[in-house]
PDB file as gemmi writes it, atoms N, CA and C in Angstrom:
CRYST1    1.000    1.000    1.000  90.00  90.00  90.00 P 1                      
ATOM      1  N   UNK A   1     247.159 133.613  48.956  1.00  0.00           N  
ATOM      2  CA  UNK A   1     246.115 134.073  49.848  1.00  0.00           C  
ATOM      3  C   UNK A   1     245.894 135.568  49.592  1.00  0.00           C  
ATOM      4  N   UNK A   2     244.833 136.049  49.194  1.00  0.00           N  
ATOM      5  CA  UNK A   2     244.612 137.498  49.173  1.00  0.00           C  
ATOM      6  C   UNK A   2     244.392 138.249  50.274  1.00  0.00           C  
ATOM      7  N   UNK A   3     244.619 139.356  49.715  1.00  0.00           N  
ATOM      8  CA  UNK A   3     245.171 140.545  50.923  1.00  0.00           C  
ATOM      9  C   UNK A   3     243.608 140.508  52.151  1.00  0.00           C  
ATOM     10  N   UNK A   4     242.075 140.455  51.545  1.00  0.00           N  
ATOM     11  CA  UNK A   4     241.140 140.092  52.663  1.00  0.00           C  
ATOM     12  C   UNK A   4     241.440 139.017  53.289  1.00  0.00           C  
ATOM     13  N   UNK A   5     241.441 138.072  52.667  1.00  0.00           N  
ATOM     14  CA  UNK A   5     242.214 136.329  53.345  1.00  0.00           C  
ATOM     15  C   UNK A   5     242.856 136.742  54.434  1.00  0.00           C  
ATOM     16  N   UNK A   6     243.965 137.474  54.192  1.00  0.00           N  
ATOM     17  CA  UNK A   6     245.252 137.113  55.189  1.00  0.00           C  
ATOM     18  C   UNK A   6     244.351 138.259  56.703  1.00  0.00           C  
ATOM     19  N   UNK A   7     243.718 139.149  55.820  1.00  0.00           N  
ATOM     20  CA  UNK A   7     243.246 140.358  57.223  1.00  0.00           C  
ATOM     21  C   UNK A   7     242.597 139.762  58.138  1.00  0.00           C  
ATOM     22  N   UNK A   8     241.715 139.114  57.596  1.00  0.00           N  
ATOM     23  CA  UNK A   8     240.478 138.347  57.983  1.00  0.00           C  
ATOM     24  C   UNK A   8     240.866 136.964  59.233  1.00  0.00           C  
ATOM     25  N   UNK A   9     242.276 136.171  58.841  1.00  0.00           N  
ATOM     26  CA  UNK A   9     242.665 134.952  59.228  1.00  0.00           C  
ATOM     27  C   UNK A   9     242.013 133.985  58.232  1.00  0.00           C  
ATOM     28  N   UNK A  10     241.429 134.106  57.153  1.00  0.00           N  
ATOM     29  CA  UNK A  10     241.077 132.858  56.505  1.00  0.00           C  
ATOM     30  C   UNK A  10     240.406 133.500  55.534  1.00  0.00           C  
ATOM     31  N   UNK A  11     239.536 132.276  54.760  1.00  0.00           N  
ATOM     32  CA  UNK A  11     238.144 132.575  54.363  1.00  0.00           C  
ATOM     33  C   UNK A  11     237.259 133.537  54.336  1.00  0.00           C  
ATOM     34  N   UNK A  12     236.959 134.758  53.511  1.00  0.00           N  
ATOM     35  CA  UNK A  12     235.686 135.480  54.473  1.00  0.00           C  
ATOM     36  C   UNK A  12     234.227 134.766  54.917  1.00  0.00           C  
ATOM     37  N   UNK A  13     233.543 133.679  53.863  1.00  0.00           N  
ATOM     38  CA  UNK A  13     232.476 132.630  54.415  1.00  0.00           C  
ATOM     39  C   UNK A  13     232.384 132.170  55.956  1.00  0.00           C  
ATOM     40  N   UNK A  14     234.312 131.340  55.815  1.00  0.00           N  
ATOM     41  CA  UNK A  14     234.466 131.072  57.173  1.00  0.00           C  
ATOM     42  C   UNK A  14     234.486 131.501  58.477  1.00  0.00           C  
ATOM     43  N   UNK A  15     235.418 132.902  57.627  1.00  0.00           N  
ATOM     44  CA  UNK A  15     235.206 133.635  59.226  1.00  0.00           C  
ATOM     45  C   UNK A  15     234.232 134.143  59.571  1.00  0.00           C  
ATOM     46  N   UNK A  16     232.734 134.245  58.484  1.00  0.00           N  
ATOM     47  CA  UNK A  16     231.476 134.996  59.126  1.00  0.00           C  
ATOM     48  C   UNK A  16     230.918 134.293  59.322  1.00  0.00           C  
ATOM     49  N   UNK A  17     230.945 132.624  59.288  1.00  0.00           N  
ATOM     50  CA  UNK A  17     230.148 131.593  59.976  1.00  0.00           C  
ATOM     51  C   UNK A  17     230.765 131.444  61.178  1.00  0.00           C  
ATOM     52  N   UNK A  18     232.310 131.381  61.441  1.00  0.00           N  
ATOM     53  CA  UNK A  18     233.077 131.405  62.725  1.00  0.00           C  
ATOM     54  C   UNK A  18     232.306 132.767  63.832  1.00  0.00           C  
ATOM     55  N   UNK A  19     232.230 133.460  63.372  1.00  0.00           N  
ATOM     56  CA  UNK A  19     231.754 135.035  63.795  1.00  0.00           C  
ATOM     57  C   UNK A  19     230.435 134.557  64.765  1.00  0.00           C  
ATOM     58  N   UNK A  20     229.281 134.185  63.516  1.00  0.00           N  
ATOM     59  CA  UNK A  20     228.372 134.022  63.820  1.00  0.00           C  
ATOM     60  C   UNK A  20     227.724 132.724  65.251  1.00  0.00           C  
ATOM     61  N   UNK A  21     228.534 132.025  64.919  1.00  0.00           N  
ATOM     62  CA  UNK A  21     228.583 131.041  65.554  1.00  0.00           C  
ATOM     63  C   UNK A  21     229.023 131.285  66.917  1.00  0.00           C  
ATOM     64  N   UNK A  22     230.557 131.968  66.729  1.00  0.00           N  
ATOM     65  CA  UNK A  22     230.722 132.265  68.414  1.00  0.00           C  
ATOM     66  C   UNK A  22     229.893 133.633  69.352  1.00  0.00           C  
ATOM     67  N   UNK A  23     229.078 134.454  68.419  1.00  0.00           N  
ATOM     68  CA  UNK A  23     228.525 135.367  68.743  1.00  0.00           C  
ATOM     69  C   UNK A  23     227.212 134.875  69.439  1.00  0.00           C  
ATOM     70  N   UNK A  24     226.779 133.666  68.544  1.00  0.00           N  
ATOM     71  CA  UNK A  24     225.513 133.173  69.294  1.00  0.00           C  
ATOM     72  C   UNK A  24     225.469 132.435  70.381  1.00  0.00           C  
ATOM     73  N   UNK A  25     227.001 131.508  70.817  1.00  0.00           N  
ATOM     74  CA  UNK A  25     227.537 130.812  71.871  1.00  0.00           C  
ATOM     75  C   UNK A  25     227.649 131.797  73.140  1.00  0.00           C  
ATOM     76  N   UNK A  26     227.843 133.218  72.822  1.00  0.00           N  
ATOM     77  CA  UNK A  26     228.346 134.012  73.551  1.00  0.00           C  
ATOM     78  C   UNK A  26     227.221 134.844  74.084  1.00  0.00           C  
ATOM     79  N   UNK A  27     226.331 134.683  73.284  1.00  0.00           N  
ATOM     80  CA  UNK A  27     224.692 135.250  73.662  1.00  0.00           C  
ATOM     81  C   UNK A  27     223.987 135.001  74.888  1.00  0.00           C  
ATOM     82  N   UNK A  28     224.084 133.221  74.644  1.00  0.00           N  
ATOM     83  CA  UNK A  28     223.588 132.066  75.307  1.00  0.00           C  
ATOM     84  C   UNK A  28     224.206 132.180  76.681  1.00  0.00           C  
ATOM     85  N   UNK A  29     225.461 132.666  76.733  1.00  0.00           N  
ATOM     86  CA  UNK A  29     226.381 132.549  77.967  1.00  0.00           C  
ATOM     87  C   UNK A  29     225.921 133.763  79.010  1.00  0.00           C  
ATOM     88  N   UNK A  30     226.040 135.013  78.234  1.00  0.00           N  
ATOM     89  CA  UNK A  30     225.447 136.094  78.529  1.00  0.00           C  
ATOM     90  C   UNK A  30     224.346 135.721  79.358  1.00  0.00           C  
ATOM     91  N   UNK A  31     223.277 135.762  78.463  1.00  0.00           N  
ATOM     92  CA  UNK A  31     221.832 135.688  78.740  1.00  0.00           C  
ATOM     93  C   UNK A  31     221.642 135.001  80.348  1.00  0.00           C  
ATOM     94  N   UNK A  32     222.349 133.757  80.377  1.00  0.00           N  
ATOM     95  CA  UNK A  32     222.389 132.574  81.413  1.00  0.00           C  
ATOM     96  C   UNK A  32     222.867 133.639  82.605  1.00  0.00           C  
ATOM     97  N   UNK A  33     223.671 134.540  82.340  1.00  0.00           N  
ATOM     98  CA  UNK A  33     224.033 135.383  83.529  1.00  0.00           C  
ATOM     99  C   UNK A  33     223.503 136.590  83.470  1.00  0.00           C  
ATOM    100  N   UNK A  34     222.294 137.001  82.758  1.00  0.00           N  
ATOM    101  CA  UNK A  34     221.202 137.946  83.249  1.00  0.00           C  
ATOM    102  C   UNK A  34     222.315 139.302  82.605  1.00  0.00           C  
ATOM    103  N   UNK A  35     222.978 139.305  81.699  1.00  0.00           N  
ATOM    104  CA  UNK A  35     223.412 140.352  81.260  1.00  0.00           C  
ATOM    105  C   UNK A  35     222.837 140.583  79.768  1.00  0.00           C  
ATOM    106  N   UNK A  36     222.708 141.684  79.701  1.00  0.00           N  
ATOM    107  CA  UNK A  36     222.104 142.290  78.526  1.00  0.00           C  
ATOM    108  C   UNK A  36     222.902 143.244  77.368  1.00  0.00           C  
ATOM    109  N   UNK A  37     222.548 143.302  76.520  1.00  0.00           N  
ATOM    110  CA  UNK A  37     223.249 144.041  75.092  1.00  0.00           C  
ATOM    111  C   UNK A  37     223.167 145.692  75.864  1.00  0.00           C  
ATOM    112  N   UNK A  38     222.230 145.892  76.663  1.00  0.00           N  
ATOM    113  CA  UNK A  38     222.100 147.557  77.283  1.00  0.00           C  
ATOM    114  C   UNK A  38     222.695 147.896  78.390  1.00  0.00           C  
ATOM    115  N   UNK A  39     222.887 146.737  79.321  1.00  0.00           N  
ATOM    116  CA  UNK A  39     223.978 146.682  80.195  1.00  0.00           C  
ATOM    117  C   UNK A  39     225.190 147.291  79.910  1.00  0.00           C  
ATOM    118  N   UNK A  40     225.869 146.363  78.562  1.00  0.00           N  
ATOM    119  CA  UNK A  40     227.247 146.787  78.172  1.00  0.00           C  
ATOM    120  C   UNK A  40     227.422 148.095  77.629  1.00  0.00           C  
ATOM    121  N   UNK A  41     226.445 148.453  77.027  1.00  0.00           N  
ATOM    122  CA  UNK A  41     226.488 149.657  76.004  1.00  0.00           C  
ATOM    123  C   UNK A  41     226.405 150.923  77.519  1.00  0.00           C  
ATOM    124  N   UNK A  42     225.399 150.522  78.535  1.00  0.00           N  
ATOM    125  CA  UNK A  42     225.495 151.881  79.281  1.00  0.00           C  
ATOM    126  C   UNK A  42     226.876 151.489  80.737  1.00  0.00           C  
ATOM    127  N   UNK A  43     227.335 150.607  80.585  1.00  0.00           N  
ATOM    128  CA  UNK A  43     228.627 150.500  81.301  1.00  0.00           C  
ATOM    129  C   UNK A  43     229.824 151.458  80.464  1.00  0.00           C  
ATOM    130  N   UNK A  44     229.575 150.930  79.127  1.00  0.00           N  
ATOM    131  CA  UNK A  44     230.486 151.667  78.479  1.00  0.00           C  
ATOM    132  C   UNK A  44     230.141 153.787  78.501  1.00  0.00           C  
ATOM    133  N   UNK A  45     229.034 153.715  78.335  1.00  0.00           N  
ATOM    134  CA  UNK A  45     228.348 155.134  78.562  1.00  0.00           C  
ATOM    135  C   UNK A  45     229.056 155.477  79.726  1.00  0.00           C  
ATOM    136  N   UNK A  46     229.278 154.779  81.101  1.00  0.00           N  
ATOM    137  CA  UNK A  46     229.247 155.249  82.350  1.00  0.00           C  
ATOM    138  C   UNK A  46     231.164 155.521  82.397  1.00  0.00           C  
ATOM    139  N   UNK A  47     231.218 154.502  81.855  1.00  0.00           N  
ATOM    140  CA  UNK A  47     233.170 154.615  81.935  1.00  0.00           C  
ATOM    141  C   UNK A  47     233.757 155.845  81.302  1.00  0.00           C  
ATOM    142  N   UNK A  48     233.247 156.330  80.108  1.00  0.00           N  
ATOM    143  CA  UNK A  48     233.453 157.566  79.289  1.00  0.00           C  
ATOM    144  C   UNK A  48     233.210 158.611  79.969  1.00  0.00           C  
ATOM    145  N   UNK A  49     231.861 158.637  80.952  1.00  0.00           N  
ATOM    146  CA  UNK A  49     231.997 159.745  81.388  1.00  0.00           C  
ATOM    147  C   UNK A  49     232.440 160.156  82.345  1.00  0.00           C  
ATOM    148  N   UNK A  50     233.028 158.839  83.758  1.00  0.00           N  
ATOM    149  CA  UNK A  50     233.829 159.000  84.181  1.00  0.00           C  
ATOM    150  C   UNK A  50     235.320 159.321  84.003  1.00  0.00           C  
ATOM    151  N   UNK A  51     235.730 159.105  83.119  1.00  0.00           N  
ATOM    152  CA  UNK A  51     237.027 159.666  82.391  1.00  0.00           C  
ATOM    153  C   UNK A  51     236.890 161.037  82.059  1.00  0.00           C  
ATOM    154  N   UNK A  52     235.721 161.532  81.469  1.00  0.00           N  
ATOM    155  CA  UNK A  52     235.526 162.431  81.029  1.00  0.00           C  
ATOM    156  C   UNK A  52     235.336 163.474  82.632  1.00  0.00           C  
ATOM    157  N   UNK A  53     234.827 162.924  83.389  1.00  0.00           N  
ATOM    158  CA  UNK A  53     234.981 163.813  84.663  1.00  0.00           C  
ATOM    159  C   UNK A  53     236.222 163.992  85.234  1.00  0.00           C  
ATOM    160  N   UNK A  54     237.155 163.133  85.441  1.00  0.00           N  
ATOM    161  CA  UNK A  54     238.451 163.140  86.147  1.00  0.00           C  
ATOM    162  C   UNK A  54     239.226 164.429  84.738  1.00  0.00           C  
ATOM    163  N   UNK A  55     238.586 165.519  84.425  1.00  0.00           N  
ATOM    164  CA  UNK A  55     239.009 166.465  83.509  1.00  0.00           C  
ATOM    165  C   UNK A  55     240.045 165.791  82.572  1.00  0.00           C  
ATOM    166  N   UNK A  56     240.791 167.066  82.009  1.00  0.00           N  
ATOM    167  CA  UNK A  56     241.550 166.666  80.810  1.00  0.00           C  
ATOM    168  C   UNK A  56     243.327 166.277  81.915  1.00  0.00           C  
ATOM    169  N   UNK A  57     242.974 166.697  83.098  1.00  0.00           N  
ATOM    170  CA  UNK A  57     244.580 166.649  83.461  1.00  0.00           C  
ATOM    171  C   UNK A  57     244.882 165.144  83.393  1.00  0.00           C  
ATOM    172  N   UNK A  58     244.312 164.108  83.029  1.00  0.00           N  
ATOM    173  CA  UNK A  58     243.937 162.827  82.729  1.00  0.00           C  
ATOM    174  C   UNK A  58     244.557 162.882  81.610  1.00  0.00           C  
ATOM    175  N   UNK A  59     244.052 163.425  81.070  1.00  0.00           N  
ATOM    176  CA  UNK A  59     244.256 163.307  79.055  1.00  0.00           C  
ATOM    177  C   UNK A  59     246.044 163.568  79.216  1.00  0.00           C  
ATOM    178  N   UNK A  60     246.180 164.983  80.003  1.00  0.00           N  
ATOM    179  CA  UNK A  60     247.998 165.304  79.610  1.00  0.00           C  
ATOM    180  C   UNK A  60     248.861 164.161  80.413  1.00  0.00           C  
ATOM    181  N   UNK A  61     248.009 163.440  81.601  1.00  0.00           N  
ATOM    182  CA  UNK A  61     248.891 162.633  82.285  1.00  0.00           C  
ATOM    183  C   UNK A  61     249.281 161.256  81.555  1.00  0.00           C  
ATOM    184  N   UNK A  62     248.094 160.728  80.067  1.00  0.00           N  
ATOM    185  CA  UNK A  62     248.271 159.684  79.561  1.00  0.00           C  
ATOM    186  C   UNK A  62     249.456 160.064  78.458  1.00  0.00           C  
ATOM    187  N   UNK A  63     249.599 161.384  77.854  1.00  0.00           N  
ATOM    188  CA  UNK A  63     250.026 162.081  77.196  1.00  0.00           C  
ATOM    189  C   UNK A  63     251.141 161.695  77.269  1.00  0.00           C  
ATOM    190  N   UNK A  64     251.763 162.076  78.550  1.00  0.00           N  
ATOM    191  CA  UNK A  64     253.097 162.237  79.301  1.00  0.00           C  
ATOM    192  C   UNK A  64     253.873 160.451  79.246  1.00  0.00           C  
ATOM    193  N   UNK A  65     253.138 159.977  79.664  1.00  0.00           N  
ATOM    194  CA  UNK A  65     253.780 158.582  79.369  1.00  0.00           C  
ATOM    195  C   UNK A  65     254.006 158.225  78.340  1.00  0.00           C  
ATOM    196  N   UNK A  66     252.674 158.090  77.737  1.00  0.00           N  
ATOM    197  CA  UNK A  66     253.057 157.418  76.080  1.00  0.00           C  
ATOM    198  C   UNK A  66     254.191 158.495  75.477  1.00  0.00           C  
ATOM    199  N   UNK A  67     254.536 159.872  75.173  1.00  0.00           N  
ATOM    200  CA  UNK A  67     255.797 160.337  75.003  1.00  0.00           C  
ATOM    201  C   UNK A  67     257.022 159.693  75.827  1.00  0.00           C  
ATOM    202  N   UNK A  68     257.100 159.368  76.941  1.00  0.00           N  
ATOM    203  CA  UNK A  68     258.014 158.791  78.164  1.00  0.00           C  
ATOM    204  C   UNK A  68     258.305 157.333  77.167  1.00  0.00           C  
ATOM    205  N   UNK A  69     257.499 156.240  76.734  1.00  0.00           N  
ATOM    206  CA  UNK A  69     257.566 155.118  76.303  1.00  0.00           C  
ATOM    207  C   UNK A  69     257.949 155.202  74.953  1.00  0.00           C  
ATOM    208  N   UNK A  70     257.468 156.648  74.245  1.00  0.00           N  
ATOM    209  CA  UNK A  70     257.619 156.502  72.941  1.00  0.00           C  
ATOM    210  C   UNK A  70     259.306 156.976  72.852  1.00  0.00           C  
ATOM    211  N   UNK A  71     259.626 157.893  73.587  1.00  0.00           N  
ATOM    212  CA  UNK A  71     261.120 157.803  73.129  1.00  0.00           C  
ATOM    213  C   UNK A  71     262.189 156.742  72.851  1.00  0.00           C  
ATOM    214  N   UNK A  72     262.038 155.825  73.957  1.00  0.00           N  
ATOM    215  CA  UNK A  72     262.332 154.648  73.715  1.00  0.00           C  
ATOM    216  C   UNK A  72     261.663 153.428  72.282  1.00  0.00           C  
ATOM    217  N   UNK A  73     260.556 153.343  72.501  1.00  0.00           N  
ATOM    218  CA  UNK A  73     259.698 152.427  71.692  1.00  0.00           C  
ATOM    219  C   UNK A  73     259.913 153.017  69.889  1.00  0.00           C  
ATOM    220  N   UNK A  74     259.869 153.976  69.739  1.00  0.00           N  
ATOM    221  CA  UNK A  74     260.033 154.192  68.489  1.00  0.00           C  
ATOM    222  C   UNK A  74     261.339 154.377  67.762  1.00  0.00           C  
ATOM    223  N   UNK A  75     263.001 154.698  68.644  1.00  0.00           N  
ATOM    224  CA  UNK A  75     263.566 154.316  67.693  1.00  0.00           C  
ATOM    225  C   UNK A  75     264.095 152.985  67.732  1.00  0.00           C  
ATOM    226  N   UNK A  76     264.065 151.952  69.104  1.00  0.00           N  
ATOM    227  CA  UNK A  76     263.923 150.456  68.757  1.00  0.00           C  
ATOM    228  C   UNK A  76     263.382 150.009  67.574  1.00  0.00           C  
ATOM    229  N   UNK A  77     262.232 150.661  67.467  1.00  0.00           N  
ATOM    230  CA  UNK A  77     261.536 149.629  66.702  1.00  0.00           C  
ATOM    231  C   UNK A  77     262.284 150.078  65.248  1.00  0.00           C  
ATOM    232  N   UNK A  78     262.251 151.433  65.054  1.00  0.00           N  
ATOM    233  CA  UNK A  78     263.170 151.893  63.687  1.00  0.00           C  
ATOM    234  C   UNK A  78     264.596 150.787  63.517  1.00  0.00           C  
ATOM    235  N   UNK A  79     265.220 151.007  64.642  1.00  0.00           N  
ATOM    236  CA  UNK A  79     266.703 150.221  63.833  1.00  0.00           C  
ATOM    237  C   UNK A  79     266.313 149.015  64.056  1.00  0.00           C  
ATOM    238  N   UNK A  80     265.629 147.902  64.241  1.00  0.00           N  
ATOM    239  CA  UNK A  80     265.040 146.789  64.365  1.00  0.00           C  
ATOM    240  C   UNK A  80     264.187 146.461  63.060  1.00  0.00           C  
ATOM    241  N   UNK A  81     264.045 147.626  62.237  1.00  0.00           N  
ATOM    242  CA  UNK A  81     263.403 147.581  61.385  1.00  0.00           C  
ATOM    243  C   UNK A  81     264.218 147.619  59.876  1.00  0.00           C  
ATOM    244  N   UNK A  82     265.263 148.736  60.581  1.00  0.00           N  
ATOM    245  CA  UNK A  82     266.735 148.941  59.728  1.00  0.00           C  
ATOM    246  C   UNK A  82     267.435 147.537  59.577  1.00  0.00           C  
ATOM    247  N   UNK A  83     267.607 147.133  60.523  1.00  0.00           N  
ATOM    248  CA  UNK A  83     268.138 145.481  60.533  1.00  0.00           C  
ATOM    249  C   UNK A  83     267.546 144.260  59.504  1.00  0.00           C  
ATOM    250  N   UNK A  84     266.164 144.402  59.669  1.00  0.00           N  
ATOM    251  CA  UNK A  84     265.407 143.320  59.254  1.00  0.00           C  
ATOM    252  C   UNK A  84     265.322 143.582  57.654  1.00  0.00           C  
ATOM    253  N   UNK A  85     265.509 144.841  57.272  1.00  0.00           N  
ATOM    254  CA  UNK A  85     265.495 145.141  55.859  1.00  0.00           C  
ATOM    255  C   UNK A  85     267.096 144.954  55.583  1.00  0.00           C  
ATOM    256  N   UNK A  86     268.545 145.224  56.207  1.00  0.00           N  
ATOM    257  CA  UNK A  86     269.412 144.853  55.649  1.00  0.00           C  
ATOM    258  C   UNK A  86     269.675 143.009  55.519  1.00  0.00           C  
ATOM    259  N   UNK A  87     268.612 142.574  56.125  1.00  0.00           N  
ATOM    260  CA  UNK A  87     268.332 140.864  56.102  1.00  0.00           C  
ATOM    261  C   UNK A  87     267.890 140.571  54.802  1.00  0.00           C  
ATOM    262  N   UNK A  88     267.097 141.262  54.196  1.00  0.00           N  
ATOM    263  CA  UNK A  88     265.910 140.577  53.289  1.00  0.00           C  
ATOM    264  C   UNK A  88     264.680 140.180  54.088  1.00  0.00           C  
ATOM    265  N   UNK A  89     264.285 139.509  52.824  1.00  0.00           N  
ATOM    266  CA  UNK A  89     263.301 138.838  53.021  1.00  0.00           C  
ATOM    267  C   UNK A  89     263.174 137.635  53.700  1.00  0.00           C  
ATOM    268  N   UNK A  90     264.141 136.944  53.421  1.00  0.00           N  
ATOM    269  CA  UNK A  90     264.392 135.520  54.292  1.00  0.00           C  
ATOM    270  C   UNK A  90     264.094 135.216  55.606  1.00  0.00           C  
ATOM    271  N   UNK A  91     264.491 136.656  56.405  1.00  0.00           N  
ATOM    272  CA  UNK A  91     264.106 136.848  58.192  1.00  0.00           C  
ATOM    273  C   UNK A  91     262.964 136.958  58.391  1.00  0.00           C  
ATOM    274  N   UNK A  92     262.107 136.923  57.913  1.00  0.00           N  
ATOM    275  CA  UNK A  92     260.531 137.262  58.173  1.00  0.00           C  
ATOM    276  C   UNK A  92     259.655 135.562  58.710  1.00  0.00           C  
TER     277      UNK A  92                                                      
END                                                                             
């Protein structure tokens, strides 16, 4: 399976008929509930700039955690990683 194959989950044909297909299922669903392609785009507009108002002390408070999680989370994942390479290949 080549390296697009495996990114992709399959096929690229398949997955852009899969794509297409559930994009247009998902249109149909939409539409039926009166939501629109400009809806989402200015919800998303509206969420940004609410974030963007609650200032940056937002930004250092997300900051603060993900450092808080990363001390932990990153050297787990290192000797977990140390492990799986003194395994081989076989553990995968």
């Amino acid at each position: 399976m080549s390296a697009v194959s495996r990114f992709l989950g399959g096929p690229p044909g398949r997955v852009v008929f899969q794509l297409i297909a559930m994009s247009f299922v998902v249109g149909i669903i939409l539409s039926l509930l009166g939501v629109s392609p400009f809806d989402i785009v200015n919800g998303l507009e509206r969420l940004i700039r609410r974030i963007y108002a609650m200032g940056f002390d937002t930004i250092e408070w997300v900051f603060r955690y993900f450092l808080l999680g990363a001390v932990i989370v990153v050297p787990v994942w290192f000797i977990m990683r140390l492990f799986r390479i003194g395994r081989g290949r076989g553990g995968q």
